[in-house]
PDB file of the backbone (N, CA, C, O) and the ligand in Angstrom, with CONECT records:
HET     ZN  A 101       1
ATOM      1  N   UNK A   1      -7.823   3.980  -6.633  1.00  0.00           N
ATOM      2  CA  UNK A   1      -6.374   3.730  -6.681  1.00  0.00           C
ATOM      3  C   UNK A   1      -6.063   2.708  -7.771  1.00  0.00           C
ATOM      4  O   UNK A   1      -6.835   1.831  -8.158  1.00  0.00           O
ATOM      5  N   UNK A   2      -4.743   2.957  -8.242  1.00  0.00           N
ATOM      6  CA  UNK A   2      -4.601   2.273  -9.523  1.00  0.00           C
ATOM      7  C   UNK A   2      -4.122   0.923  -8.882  1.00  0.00           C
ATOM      8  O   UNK A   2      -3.517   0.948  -7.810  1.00  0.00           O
ATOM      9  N   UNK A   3      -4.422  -0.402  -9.611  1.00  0.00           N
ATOM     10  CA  UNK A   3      -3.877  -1.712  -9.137  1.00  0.00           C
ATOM     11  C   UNK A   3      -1.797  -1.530  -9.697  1.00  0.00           C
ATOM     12  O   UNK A   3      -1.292  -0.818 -10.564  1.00  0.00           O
ATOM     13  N   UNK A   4      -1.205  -2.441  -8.802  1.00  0.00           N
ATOM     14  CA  UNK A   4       0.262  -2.375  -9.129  1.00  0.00           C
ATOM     15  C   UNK A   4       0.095  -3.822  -9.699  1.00  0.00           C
ATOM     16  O   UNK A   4      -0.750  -4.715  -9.636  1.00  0.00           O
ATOM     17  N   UNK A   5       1.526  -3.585 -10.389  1.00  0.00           N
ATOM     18  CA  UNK A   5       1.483  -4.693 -11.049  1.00  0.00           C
ATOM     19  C   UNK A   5       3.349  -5.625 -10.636  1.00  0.00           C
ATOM     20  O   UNK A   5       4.226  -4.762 -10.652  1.00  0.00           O
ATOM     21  N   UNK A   6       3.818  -6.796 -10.381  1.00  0.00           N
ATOM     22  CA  UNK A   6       4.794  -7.333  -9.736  1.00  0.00           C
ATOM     23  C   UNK A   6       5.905  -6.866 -10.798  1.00  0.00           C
ATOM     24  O   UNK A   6       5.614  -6.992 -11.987  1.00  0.00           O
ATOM     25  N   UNK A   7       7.078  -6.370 -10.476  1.00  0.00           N
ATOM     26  CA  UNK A   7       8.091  -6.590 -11.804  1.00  0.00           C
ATOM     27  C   UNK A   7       8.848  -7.935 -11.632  1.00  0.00           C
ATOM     28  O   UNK A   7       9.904  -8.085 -12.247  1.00  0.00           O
ATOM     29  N   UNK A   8       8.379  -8.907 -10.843  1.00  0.00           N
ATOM     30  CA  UNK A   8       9.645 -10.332 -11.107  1.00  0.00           C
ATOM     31  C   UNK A   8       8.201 -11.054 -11.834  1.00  0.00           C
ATOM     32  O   UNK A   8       8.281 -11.178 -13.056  1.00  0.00           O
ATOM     33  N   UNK A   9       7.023 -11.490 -11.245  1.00  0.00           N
ATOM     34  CA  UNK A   9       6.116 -11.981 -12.512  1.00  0.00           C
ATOM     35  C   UNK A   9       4.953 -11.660 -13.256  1.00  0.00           C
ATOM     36  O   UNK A   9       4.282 -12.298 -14.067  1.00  0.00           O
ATOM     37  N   UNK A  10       4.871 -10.446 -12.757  1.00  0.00           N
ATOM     38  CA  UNK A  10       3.759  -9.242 -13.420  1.00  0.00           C
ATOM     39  C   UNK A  10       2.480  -9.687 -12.986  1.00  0.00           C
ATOM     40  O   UNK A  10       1.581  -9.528 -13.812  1.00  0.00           O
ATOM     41  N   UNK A  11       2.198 -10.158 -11.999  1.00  0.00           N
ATOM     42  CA  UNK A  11       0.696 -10.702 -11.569  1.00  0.00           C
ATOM     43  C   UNK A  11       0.085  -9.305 -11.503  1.00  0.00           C
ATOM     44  O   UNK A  11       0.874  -8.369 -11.373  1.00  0.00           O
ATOM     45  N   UNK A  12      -1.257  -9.041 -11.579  1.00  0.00           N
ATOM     46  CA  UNK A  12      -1.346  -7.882 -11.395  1.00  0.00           C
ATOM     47  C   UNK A  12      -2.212  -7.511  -9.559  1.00  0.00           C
ATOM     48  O   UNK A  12      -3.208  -8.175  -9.272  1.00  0.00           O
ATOM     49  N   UNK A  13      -1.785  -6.669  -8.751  1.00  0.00           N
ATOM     50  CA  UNK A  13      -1.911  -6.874  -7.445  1.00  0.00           C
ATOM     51  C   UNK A  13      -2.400  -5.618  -6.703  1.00  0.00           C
ATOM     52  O   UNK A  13      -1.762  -4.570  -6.796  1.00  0.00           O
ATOM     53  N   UNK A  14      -3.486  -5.704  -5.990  1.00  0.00           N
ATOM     54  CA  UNK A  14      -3.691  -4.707  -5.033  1.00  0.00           C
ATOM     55  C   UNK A  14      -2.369  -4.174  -3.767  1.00  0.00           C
ATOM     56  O   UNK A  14      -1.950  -3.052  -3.482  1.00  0.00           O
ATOM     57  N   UNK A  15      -2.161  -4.976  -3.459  1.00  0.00           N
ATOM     58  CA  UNK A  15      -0.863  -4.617  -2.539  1.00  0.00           C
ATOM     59  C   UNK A  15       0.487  -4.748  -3.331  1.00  0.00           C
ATOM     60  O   UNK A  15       0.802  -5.130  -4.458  1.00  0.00           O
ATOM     61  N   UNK A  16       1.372  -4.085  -1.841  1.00  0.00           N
ATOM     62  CA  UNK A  16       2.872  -3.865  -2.159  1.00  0.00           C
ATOM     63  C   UNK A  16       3.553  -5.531  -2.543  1.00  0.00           C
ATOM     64  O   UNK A  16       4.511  -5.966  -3.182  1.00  0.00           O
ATOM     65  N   UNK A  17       2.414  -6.102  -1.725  1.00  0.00           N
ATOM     66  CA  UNK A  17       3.335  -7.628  -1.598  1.00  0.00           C
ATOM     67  C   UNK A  17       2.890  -8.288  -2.526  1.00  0.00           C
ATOM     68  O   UNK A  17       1.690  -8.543  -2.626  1.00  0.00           O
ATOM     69  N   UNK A  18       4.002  -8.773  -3.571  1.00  0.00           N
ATOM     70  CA  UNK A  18       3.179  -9.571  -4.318  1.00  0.00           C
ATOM     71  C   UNK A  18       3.378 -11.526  -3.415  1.00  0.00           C
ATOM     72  O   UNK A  18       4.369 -12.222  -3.198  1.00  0.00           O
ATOM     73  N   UNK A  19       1.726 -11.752  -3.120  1.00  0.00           N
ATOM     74  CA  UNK A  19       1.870 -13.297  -2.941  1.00  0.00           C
ATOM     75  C   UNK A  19       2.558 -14.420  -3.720  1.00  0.00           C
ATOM     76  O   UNK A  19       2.980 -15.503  -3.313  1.00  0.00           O
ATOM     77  N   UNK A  20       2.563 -13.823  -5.086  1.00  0.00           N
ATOM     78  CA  UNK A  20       3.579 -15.267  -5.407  1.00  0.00           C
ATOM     79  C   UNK A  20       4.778 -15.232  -5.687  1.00  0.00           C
ATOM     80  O   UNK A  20       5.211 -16.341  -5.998  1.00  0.00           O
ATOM     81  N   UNK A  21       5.818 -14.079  -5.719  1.00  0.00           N
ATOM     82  CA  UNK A  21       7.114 -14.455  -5.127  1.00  0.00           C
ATOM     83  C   UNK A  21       7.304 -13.685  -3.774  1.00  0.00           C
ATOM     84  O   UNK A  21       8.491 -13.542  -3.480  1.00  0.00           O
ATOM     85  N   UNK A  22       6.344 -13.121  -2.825  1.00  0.00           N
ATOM     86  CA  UNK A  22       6.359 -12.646  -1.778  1.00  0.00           C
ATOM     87  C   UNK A  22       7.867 -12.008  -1.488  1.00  0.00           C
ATOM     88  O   UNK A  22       8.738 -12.674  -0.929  1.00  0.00           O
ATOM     89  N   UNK A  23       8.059 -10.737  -1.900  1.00  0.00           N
ATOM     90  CA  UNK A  23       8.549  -9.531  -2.278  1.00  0.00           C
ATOM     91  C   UNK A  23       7.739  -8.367  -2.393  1.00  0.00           C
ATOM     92  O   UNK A  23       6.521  -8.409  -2.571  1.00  0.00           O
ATOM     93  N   UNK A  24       8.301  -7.503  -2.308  1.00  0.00           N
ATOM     94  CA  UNK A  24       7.519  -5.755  -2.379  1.00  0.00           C
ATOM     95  C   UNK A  24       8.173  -5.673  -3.468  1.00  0.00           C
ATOM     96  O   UNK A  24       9.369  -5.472  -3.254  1.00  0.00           O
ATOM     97  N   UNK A  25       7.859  -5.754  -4.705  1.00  0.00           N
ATOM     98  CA  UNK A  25       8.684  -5.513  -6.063  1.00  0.00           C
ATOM     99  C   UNK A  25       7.585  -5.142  -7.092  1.00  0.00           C
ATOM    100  O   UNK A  25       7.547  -5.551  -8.253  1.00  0.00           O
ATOM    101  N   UNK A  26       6.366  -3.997  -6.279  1.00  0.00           N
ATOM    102  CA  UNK A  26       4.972  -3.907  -7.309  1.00  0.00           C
ATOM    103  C   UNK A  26       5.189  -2.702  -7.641  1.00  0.00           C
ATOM    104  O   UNK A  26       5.380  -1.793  -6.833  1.00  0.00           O
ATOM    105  N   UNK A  27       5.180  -2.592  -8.824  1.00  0.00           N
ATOM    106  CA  UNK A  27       5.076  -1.296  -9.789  1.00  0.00           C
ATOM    107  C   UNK A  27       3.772  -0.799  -9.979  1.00  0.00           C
ATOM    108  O   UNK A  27       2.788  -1.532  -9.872  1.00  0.00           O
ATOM    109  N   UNK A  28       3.683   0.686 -10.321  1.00  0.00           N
ATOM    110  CA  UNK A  28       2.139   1.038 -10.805  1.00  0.00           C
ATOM    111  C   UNK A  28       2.182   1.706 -12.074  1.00  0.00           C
ATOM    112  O   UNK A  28       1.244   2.360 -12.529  1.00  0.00           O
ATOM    113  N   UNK A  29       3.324   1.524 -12.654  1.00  0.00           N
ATOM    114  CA  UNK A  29       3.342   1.972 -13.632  1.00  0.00           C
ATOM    115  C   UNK A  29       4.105   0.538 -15.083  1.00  0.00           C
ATOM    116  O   UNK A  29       5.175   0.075 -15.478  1.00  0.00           O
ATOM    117  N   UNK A  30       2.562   0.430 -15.334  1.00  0.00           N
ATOM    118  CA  UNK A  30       2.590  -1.258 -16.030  1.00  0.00           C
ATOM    119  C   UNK A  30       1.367  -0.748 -17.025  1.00  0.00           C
ATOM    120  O   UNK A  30       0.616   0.194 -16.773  1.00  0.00           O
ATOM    121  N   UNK A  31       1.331  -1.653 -18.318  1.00  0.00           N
ATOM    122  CA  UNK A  31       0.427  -1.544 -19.598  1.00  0.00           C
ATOM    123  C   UNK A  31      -0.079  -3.047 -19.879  1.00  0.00           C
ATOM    124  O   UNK A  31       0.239  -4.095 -19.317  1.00  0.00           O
ATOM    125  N   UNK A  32      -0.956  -2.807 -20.915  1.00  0.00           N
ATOM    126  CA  UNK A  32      -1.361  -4.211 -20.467  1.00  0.00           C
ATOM    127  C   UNK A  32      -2.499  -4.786 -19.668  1.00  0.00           C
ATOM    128  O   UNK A  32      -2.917  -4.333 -18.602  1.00  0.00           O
ATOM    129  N   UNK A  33      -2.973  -5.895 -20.348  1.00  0.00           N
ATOM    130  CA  UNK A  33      -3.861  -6.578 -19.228  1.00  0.00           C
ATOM    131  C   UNK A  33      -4.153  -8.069 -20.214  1.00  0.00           C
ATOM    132  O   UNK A  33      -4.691  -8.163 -21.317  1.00  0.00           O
ATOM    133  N   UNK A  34      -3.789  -8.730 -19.663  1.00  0.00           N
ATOM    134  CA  UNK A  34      -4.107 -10.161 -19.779  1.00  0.00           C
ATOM    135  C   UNK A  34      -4.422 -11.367 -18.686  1.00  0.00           C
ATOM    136  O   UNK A  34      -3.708 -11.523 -17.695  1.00  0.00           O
ATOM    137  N   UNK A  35      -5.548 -12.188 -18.969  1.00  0.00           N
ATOM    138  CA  UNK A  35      -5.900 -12.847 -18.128  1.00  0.00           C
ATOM    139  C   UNK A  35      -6.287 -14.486 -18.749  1.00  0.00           C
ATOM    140  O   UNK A  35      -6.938 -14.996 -19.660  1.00  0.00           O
ATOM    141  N   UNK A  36      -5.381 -14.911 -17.548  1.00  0.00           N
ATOM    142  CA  UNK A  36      -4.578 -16.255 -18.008  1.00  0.00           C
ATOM    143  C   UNK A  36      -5.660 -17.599 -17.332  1.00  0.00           C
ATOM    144  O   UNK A  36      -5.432 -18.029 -16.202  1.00  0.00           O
ATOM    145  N   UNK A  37      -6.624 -18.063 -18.038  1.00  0.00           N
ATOM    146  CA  UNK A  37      -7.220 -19.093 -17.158  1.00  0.00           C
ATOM    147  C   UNK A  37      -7.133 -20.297 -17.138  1.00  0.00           C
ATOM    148  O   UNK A  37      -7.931 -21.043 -16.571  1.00  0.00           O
ATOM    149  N   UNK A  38      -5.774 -20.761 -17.994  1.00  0.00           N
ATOM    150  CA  UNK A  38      -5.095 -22.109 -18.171  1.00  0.00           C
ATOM    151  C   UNK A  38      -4.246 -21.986 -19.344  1.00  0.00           C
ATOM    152  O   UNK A  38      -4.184 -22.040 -20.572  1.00  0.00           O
ATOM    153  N   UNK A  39      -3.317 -21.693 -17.705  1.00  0.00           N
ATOM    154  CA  UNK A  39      -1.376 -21.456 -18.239  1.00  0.00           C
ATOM    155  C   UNK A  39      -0.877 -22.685 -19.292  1.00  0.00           C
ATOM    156  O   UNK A  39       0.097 -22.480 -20.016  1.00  0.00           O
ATOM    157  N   UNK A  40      -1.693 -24.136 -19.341  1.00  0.00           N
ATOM    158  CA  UNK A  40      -0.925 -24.817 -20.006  1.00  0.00           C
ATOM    159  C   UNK A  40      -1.427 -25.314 -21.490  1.00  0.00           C
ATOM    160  O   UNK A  40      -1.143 -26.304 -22.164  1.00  0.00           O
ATOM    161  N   UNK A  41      -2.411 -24.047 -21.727  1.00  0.00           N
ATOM    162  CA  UNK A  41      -2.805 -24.211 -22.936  1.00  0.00           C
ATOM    163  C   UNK A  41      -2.867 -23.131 -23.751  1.00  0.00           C
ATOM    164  O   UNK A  41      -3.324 -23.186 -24.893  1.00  0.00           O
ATOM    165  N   UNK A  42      -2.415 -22.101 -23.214  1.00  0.00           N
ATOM    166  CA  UNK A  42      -2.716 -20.540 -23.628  1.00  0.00           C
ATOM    167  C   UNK A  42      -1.275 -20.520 -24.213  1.00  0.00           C
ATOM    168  O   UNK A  42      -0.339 -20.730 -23.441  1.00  0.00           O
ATOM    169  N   UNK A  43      -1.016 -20.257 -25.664  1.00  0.00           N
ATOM    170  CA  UNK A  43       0.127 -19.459 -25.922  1.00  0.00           C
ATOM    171  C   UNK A  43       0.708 -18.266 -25.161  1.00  0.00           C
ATOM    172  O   UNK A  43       1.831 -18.051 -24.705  1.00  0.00           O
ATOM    173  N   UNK A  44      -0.404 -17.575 -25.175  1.00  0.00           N
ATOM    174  CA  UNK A  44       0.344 -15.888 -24.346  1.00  0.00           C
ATOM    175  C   UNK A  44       0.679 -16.238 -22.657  1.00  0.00           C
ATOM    176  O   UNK A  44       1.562 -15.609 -22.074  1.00  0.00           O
ATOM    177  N   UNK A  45      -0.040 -17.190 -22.036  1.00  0.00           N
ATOM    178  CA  UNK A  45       1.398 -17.844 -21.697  1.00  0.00           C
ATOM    179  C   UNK A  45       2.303 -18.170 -21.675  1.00  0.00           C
ATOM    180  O   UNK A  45       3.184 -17.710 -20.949  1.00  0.00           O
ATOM    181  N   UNK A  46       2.448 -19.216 -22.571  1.00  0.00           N
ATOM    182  CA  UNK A  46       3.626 -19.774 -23.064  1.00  0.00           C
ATOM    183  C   UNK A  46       4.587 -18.752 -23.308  1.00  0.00           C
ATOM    184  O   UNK A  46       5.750 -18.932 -22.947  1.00  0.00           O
ATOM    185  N   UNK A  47       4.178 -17.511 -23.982  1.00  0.00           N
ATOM    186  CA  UNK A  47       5.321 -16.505 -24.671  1.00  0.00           C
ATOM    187  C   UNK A  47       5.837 -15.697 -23.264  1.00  0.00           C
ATOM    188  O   UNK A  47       6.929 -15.130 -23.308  1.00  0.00           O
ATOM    189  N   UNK A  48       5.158 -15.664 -22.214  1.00  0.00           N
ATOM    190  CA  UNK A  48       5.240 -14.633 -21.105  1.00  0.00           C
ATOM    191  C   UNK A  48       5.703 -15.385 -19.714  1.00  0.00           C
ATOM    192  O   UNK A  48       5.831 -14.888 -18.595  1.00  0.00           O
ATOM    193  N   UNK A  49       5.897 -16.633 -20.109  1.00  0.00           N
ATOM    194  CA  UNK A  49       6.508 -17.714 -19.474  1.00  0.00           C
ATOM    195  C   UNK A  49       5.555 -17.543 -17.802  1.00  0.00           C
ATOM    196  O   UNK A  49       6.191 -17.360 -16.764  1.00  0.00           O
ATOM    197  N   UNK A  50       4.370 -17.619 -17.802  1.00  0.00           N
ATOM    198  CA  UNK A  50       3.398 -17.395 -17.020  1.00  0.00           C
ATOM    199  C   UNK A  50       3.253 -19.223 -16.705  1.00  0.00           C
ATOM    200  O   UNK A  50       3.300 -20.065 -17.602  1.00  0.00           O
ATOM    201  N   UNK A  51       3.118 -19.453 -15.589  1.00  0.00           N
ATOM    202  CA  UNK A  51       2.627 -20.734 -15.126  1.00  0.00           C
ATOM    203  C   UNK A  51       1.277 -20.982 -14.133  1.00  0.00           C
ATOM    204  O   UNK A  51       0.647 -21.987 -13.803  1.00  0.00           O
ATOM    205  N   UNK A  52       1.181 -19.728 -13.872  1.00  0.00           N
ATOM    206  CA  UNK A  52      -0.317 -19.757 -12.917  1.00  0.00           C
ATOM    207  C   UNK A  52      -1.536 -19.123 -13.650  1.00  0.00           C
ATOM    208  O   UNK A  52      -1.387 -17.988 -14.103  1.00  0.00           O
ATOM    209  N   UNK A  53      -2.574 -19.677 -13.786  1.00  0.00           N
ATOM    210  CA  UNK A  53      -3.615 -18.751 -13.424  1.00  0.00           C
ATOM    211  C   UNK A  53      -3.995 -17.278 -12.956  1.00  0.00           C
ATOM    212  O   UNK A  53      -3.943 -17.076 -11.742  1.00  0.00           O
ATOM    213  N   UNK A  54      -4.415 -16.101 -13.886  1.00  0.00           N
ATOM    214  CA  UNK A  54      -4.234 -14.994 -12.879  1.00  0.00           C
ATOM    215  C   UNK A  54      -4.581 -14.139 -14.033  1.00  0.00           C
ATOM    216  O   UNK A  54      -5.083 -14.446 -15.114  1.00  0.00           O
ATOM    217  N   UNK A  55      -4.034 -12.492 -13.353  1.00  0.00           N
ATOM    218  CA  UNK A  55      -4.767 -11.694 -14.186  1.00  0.00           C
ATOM    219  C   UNK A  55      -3.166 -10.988 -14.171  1.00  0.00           C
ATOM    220  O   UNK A  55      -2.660 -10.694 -13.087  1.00  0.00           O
ATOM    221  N   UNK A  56      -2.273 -10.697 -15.739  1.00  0.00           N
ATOM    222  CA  UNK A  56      -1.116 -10.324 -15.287  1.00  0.00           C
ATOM    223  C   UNK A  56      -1.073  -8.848 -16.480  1.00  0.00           C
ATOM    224  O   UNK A  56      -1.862  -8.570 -17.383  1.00  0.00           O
ATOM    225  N   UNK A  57      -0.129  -8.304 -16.131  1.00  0.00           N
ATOM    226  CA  UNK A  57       0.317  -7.180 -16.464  1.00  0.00           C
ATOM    227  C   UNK A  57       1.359  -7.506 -18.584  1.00  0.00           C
ATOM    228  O   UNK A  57       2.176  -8.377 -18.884  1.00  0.00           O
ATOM    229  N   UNK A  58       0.858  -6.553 -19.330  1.00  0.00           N
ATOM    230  CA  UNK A  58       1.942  -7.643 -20.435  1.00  0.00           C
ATOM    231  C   UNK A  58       3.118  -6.446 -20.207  1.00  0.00           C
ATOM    232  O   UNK A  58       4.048  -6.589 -21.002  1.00  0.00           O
ATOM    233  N   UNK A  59       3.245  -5.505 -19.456  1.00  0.00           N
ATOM    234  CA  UNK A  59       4.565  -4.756 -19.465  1.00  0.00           C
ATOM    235  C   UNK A  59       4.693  -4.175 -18.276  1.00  0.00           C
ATOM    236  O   UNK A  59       3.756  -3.413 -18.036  1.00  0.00           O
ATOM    237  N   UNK A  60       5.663  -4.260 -17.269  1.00  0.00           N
ATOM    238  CA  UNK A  60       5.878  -3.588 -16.066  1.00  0.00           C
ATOM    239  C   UNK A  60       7.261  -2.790 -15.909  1.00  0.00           C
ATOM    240  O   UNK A  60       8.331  -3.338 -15.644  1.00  0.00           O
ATOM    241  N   UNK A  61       7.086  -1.450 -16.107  1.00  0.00           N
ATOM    242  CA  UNK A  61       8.944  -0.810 -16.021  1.00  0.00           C
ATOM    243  C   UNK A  61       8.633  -0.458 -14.393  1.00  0.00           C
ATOM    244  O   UNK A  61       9.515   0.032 -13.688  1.00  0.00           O
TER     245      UNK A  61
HETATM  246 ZN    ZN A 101       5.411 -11.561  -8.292  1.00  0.00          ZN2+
END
């Protein structure tokens, strides 16, 4: 099964729920893959306005 990915912060997620704005707002149809292992030094953070740690999606329709 394909992983979903959140459309409010694109974490990328096995379930419907995404844990960090805890909402059902997961898409499976997302491109992309970036993985963020310190939000406060990573540009592609910075540009994707990402603040956690994680493995996120760079496009979710
Ligand atoms: Zn989310």
């Amino acid at each position: 099964m394909k992983e979903k990915a959140c459309k409010n912060c694109r974490l990328i997620i096995a379930d419907n729920l995404c844990p960090e704005c805890k909402t059902m707002s997961a898409s499976d149809d997302w491109i992309g893959e970036v993985i963020i292992f310190d939000s406060s030094t990573s540009k592609i953070a910075k540009i994707m306005t990402i603040e956690k740690p994680g493995r996120y999606a760079l496009r979710v329709r």
